[in-house]
C-alpha angles and dihedrals in degrees: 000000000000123000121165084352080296123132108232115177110229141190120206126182132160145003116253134082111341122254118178109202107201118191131227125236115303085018136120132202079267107083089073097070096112095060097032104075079038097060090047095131095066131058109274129208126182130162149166112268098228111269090032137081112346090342109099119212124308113253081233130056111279111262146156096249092041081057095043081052097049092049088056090045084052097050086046092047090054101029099242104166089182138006146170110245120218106191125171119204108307085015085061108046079053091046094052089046084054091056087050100050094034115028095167095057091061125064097167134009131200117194113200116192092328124195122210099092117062094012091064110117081338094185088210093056105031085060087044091057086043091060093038088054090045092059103024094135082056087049097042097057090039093063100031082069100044089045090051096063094041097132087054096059086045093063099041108052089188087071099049085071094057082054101075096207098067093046095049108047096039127066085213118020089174093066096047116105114256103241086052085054094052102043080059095053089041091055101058083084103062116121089235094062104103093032087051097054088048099049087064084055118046099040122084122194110146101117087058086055087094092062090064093108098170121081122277143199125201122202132190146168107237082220103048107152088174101060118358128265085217088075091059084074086051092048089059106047093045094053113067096215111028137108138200136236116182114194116214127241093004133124133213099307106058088157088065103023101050103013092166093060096037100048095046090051084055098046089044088057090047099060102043 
């Protein structure tokens, strides 16, 4: 698909309500095949966030507010009036600009894991993706091998500790399905990969947070090492109408690591 003369890979099943699924940083459409076949019954929407995936690089510079863009001019390609929006961690800082520039397009909202709090001007990462800039030929070429032998890491999971992704985003990275495990790795090598982490960093928008008017659910693992449980509380008390659900003993992926739980929360805020 085009947007903004711009090629977006999208997947498009069903018929029925729409839900958009939005993926964090060194992520695909893919990590949301475990709520995908369950939602069958809706509309479902997933894409590659540009730079990411089988979406090449924006034309401008990766940010929070170009991705809120490219989710409206989604929901206009395919004339969506009105969607819930799904977003993980950087999906959903870009999901939650979208309901504030565009409160019509979105009926529901469900924040996993989203950054936008804690990881603004964040000293620590900011001079990790200094440093990351500074030797991203080094990075680059880092991650294009590791990414290379993904499936290999999937099928040992004594290996996924010596990468550090899995290990760190996952409470367990021993429990996540392998092809979950090497769609991570794969994805280390995506050219957004650098943009993308900056863009979490660099993009305020917490006093906006108060003009999100849908419901919304927000969703974390009580053991996140990526983005904080404690801005879940935040999250709440910024956004009028939201709620939170923390899930015990999971890391920064709930969707994957505890799909049950994740997927009836959903359904049951769905259906409310």
């Amino acid at each position: 698909m085009i947007l903004d003369g711009q090629p977006v890979n999208v997947i498009e099943r069903g018929a029925g309500p729409p839900l958009v699924f939005v993926h964090g940083l060194i992520e695909r459409w893919t990590h949301w095949l475990e709520q995908l076949p369950a939602f069958a019954g809706h509309r479902v929407i997933a894409m590659d966030l540009p730079g990411f995936g089988n979406s090449p690089m924006p034309k401008e510079r990766i940010s929070i507010p170009l991705y809120a863009r490219m989710l409206e001019k989604l929901l206009e390609r395919l004339e969506i009036s009105a969607a819930v929006l799904v977003g993980h961690s950087m999906g959903g800082f870009a999901s939650a600009q979208l309901a504030i520039n565009c409160p019509q397009l979105v009926d529901r909202l469900v924040l996993v894991c989203p950054a936008g709090l804690s990881t603004y001007a964040n000293r620590r990462d900011l001079r990790l993706v200094a440093q990351m800039r500074r030797f991203k030929r080094i990075v680059n070429a880092y991650h294009t091998q590791v990414s290379a032998h993904a499936e290999l890491f999937a099928r040992h999971p004594r290996l996924r500790l010596l990468e550090p992704t899995t290990h760190i985003v996952a409470r367990h990275s021993d429990r996540l399905p392998a092809p979950f495990v090497a769609e991570l790795v794969r994805a280390l090598g995506a050219p957004g990969y650098i943009e993308g982490m900056e863009a979490n960093f660099n993009y305020d928008y917490r006093d906006r947070l108060k003009e999100i008017a849908c419901p919304t659910l927000i969703v974390w693992g009580e053991r996140d090492r990526v983005v904080t449980a404690k801005d879940a509380d935040v999250y709440e008390q910024l956004i009028p109408n939201a709620r939170k659900v923390i899930l015990k003993d999971t890391g920064h992926l709930p969707m994957i690591e505890r799909p049950a739980a994740f997927n009836a929360l959903l359904e049951e805020f769905l259906s409310e």
